[in-house]
N, C-alpha and C positions, 0 to 999 in steps of 0.2 A: 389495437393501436398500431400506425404505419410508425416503419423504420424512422421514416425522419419528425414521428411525433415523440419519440425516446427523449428522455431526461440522459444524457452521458452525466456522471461525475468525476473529474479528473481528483484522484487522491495523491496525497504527497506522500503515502506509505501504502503498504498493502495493509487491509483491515485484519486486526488479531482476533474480534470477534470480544475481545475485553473493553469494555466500554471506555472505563479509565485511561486505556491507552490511546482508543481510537476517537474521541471527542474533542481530538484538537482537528483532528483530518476529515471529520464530518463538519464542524464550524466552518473549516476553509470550505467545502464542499459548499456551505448555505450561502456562500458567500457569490459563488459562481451565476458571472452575468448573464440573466435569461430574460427570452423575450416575452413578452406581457401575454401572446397567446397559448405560452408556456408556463407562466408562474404560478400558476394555482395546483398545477400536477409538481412544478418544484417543491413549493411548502409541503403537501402532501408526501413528498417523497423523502424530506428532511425529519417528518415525524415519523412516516412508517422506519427508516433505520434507526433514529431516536428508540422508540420501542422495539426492535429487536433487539440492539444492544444493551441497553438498560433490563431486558427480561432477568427477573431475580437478583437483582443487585436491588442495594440500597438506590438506587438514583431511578428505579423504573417510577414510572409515571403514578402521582396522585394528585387527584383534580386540585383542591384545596391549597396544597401548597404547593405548586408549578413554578419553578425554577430555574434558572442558567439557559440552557437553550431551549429547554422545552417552552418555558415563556416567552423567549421570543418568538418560538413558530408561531405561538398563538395571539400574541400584540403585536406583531411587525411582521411576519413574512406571511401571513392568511390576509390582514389587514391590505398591503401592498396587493397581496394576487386579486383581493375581492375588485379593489382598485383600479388594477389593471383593465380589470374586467368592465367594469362601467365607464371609465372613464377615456382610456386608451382602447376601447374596443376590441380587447387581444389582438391588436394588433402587433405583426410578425417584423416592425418597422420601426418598433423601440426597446430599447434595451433597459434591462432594471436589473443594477444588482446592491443586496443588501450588503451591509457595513456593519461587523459586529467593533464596539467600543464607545468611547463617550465622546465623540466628537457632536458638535451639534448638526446632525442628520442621520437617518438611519437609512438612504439608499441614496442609489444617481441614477441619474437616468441620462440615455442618450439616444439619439436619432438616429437611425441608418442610411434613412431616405430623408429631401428636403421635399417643405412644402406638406406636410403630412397633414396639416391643418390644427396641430395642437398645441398649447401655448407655448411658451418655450421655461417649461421648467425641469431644472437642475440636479435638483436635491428632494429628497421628500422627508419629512420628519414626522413620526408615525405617531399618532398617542388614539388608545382604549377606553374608552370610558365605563372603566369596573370596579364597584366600590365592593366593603363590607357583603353586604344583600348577595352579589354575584357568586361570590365565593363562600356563603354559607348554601345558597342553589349545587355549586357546584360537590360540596362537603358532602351532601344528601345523597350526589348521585354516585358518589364514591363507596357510600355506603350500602349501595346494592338498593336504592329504593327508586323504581322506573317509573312512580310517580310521585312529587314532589306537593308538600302539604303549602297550600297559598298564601302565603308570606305580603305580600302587597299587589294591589290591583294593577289592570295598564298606567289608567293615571298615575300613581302613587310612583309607578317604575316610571314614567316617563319625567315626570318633577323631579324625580331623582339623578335621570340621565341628565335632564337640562342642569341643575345644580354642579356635577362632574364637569360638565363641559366648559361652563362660568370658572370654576377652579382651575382647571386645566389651560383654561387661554390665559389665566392671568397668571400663572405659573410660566408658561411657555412664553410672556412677553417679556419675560423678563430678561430672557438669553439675546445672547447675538446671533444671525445664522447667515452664511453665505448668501450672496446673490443667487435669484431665481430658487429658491428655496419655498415648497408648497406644503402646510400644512393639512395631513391628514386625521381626519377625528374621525375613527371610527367608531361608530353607538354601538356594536354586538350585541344585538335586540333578537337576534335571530337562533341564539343557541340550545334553548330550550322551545319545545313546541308546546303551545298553550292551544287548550277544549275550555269551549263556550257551551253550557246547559241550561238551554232556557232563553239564553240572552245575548243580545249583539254585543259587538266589542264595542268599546267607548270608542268615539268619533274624538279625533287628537290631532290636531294640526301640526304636525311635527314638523316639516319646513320653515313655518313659520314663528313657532318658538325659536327655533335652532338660530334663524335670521335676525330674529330679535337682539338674542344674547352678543352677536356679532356686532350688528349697528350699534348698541349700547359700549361694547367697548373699543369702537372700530380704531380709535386713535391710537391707541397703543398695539395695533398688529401691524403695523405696516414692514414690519422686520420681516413678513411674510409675502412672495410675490400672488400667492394665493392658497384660500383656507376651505377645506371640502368637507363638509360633511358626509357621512356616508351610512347605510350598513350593508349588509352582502346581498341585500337585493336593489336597493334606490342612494340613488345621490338627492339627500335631503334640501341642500343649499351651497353654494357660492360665495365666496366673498371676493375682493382684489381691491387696494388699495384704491384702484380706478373708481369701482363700485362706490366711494365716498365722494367724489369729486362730480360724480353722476346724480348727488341725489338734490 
């Protein structure tokens, strides 16, 4: 890695090495505005001293019941960097920085350069879609078992991701959020790797489910200046107020 590809973290204390003590100064640290061709080595960098510090204490990391910060690297600051990545094309010309608390947003974003070609949003508000199923997956793997017994097919996950997501917009319409505010939904479909013996994967129109559940409740997102679908490798779909006036 070049000098100027480094993650700096400016701390407001020096680190004790005691987790308890240092977990207000690593929060401010995840806090720290980076740009989008950077954000994915931040989160990562936010977890790996997550886990140093946590090593043998009560607070070190387990899958199943993920916690205070460790839960947000993994619903809001991985979600944002996967983000950055498809959507803002790491580019070195916007800035993202996360916001720990209950305001309604979980980052901002800003421009460095005009004319950049990207919409102009604000705020981003992050939501996961990880039910029960996810976290009994991840229970397994905490238990030392590097393969995991087959709990429900693609389909069955996939009807289940569309169902989280139908909850979670009608959850989510229910708020108010600032102007230029973009809703982020990411599926995390990607965390475990699944083997096919025998047989193709089911053919699954996921775009097009995901777009469905959107036009079905389009009138009530408009609190939204736009809604992304995602997971860490593809942008499933699009929405934007506009999008309704289009159709």
């Amino acid at each position: 890695m070049n000098t100027e590809d480094k993650i700096v973290f400016p701390l407001s204390a020096p680190l004790t090495m005691e987790w308890e003590k240092d977990k207000i100064a690593i929060t401010e640290a995840a806090q720290q505005p980076t740009t989008a061709d950077k954000y994915y080595f931040h989160a990562a960098s936010i977890q790996s001293l997550f886990n140093i510090l946590t090593f043998g204490t009560r607070s070190a990391p387990k899958h199943p019941q993920r916690s205070g910060l460790l839960r947000k690297v993994h619903d809001e600051l991985f979600p944002i960097a996967n983000f950055a990545k498809l959507y803002f094309s790491e580019s070195k010309e916007v800035l993202i920085q996360w916001v720990d608390g209950n305001q309604n947003y979980d980052a901002t974003v800003e421009y460095l350069a005009e004319n950049l070609g990207f919409p102009d949003i604000r705020y981003l508000e992050v939501t996961t879609l990880q039910g029960s199923e996810d976290a009994k997956q991840l229970e397994e793997l905490s238990e030392g078992n590097n393969i995991t017994t087959i709990s429900e097919s693609d389909h069955e996950t996939h009807v289940r991701k569309i169902n989280l997501f139908e909850t979670a917009l009608k959850k989510k319409s229910g708020k108010t959020y600032p102007s230029k505010t973009a809703l982020l939904v990411y599926t995390d479909e990607e965390r475990f790797l699944k083997c096919y013996f025998g047989l193709q994967p089911p053919k699954i129109d996921k775009p097009k489910d995901y777009s469905a559940v959107l036009e079905k409740l389009s009138d009530s997102l408009r609190g939204f200046s736009q809604i992304i679908v995602y997971s860490k490798s593809d942008i499933y779909c699009m929405w934007t107020p506009q999008s309704i006036a289009e159709e």
